[in-house]
N, CA, C and O of each residue as an XYZ file, in Angstrom:
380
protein
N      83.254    119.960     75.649
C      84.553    119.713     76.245
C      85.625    120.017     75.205
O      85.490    119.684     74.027
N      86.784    120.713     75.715
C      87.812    120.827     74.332
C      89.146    119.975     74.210
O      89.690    119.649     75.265
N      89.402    119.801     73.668
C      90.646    119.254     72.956
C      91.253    119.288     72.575
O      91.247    119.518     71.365
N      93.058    118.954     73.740
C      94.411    119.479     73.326
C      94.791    118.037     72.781
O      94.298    117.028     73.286
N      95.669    117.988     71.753
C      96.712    117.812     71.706
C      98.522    117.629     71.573
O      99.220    118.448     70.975
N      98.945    116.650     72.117
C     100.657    116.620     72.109
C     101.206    116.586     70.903
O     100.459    116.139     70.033
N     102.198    116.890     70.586
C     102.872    116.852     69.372
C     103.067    115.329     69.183
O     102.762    114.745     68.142
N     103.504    114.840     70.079
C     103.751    113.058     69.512
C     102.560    112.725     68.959
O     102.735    112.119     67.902
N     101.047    112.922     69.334
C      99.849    112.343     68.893
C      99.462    113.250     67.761
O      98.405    112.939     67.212
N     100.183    114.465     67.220
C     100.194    115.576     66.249
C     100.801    114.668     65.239
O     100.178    114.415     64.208
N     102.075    114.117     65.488
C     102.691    113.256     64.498
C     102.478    112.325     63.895
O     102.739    111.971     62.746
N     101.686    111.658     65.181
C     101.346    109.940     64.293
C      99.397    110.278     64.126
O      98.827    109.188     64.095
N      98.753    111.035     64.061
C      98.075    111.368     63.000
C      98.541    112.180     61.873
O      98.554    111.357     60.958
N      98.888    113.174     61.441
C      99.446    113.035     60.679
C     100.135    112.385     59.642
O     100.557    113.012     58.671
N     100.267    111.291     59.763
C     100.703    110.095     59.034
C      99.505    109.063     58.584
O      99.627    108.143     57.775
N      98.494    109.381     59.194
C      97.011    108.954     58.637
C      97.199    109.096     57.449
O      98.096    109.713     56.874
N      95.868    108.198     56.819
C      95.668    108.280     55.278
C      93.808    109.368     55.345
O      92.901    108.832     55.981
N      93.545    110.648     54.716
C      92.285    111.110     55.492
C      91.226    110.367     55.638
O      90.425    110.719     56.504
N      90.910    109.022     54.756
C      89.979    108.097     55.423
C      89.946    107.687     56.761
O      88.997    107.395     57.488
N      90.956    107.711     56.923
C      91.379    107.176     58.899
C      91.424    108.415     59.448
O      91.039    108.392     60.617
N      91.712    109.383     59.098
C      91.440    110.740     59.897
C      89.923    110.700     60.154
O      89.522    111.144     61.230
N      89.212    110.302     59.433
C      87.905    110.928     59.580
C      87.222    109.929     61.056
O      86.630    110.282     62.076
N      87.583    108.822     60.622
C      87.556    107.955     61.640
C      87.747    108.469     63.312
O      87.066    108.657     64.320
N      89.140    108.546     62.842
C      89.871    109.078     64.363
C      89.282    110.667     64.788
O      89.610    111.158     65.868
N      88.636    111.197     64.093
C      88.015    112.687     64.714
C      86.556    111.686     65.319
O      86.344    111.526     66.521
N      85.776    111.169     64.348
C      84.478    110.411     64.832
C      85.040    110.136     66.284
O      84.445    110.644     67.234
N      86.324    109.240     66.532
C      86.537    108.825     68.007
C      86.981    109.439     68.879
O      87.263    108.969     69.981
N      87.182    111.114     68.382
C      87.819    111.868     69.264
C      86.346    112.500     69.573
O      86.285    112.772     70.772
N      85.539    112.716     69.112
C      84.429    113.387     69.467
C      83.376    112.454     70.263
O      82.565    112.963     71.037
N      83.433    111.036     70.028
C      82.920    110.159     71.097
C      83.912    110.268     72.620
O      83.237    110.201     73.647
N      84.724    110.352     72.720
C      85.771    111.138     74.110
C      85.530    112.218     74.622
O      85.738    112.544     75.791
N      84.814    113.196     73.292
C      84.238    114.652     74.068
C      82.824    114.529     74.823
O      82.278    115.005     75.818
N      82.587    113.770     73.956
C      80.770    113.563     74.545
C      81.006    112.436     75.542
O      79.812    112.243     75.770
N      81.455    111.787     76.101
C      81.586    110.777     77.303
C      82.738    110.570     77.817
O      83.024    109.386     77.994
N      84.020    111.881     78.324
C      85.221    111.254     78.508
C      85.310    109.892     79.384
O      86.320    109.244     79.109
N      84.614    109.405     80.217
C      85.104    108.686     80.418
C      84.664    107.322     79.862
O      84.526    106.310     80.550
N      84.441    107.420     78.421
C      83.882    106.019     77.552
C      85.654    105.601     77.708
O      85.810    104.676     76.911
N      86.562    105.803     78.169
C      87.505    104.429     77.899
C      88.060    104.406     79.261
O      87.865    105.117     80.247
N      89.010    103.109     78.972
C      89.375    102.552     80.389
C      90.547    103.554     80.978
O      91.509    104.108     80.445
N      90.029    103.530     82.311
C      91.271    104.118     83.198
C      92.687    103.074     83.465
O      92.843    102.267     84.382
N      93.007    103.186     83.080
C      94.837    102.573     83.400
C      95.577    103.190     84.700
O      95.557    104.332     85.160
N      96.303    101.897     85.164
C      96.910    102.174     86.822
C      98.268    102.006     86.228
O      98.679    101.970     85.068
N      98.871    101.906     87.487
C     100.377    101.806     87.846
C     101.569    102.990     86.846
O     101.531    104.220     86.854
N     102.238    102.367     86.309
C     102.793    104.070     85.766
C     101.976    104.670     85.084
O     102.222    105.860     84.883
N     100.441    103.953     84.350
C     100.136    104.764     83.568
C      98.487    105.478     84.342
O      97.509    105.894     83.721
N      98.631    105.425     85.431
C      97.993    106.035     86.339
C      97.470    107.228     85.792
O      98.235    108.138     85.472
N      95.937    107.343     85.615
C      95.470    109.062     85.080
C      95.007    108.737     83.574
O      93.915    109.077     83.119
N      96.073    107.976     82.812
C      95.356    107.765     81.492
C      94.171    107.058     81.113
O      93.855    105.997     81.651
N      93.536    107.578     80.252
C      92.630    106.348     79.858
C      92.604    106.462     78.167
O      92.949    107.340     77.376
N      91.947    104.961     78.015
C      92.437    104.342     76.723
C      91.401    104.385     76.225
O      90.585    103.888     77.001
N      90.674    104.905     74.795
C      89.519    104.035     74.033
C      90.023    103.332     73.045
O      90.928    103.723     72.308
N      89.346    102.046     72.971
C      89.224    101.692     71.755
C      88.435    101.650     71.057
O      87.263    101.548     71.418
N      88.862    101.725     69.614
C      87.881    101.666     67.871
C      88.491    101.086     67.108
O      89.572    100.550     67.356
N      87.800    101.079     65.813
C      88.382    100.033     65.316
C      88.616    100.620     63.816
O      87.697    100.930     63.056
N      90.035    100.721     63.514
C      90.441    101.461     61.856
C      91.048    100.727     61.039
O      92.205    100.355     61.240
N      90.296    100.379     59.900
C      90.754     99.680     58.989
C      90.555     98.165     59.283
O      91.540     97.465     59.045
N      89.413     97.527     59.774
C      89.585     96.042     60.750
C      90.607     96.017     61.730
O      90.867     95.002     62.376
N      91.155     97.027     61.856
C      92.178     96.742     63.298
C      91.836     97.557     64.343
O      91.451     98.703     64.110
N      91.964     96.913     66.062
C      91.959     97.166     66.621
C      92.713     98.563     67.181
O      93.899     98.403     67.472
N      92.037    100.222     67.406
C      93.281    100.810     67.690
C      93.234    101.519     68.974
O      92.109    101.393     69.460
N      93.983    102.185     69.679
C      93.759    102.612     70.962
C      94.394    104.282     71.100
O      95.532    104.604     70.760
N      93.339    105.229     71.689
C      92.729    106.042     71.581
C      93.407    106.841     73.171
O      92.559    107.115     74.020
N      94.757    107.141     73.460
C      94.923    107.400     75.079
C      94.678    109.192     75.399
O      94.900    110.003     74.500
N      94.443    109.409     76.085
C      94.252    110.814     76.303
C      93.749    110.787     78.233
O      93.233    109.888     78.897
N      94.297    112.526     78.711
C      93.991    112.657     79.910
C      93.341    113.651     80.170
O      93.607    114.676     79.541
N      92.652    113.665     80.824
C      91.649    114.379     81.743
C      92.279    115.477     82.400
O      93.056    115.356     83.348
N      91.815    116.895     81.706
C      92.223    117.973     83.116
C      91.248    118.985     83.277
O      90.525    119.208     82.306
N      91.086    119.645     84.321
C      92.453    119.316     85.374
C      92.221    118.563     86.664
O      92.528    118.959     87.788
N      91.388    116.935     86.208
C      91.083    116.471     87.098
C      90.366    115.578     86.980
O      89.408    116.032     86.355
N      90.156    114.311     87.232
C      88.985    113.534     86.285
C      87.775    113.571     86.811
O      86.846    113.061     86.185
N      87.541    114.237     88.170
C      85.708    114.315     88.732
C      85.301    115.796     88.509
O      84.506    116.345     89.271
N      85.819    116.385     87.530
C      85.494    117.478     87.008
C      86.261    117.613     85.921
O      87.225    118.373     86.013
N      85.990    116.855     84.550
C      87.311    117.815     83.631
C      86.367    118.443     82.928
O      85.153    118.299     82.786
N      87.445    119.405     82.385
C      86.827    121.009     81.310
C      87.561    120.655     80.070
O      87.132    121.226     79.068
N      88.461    119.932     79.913
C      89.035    119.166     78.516
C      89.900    118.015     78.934
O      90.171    117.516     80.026
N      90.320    117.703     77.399
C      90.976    116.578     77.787
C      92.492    116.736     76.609
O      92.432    117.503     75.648
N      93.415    116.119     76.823
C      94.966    115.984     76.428
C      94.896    114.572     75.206
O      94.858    113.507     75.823
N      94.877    114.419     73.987
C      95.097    113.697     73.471
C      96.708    113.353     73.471
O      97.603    114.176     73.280
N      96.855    112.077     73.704
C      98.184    111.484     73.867
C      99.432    110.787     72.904
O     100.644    110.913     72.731
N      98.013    109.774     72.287
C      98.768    108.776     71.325
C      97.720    108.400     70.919
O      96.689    108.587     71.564
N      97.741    107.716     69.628
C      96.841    107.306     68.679
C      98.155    105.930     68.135
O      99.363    105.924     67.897
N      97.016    104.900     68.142
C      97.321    103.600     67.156
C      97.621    102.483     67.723
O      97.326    102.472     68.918
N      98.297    101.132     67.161
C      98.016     99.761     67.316
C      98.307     99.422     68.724
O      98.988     99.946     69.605
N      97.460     98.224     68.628
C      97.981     97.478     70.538
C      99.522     97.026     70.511
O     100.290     96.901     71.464
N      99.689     96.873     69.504
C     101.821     96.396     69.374
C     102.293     97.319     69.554
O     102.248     98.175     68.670
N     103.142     97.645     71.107
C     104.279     98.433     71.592
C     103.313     99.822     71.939
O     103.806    100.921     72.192
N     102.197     99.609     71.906
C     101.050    101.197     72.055
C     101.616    101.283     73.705
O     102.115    102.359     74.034
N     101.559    100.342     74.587
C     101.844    100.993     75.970
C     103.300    101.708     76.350
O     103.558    102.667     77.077
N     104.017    100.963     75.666
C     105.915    100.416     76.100
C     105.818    102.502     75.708
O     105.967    103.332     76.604
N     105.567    102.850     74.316
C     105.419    104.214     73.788
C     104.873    104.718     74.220
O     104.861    105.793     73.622
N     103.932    104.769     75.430
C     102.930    105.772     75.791
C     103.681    106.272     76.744
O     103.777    107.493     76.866
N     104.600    105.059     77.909
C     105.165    105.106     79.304
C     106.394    105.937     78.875
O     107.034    106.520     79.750
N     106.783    106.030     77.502
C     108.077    106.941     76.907
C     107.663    107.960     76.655
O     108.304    109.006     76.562
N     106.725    107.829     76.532
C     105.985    110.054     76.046
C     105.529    110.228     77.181
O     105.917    111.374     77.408
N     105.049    109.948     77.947
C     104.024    110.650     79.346
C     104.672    111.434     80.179
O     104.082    111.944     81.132
């Protein structure tokens, strides 16, 4: 399965330290091999789904979408990367 991503989720990796990069590819490649290992999200955020892992002892969340379709996707859209504080309020502002 391949893997786009947005410039907003271009940015805030980027700001990784590469120990946490390495991390966050490990969890991007658990998304290729099972997209749908994370949760589907409703109401505005309808279509997304979330994984979580865990970087640095913290909880982090992993959003990306499915195209072009989720009962058939051929890749997937990385979205946003990082903490559960303000991770949704920012996702519903980029989407």
């Amino acid at each position: 399965m391949r893997a786009l991503s947005t410039a907003s989720f271009d940015r805030l990796a980027k700001k990784l330290h590469a120990k946490d990069k390495k991390v966050l590819d490990a969890a991007v490649h658990e998304v290729a091999k099972n997209p749908f290992i994370g949760e589907e999200k409703r109401g505005d955020l309808a279509g997304v789904f979330v994984h979580k892992f865990k970087l640095n002892n913290q909880e982090t969340l992993l959003a990306y979408k499915l195209q072009p379709d989720k009962k058939k996707p051929v890749e997937f859209v990385l979205l946003s990367v990082g903490p559960h504080e303000n991770f949704y309020a920012q996702l519903k502002r980029t989407k």
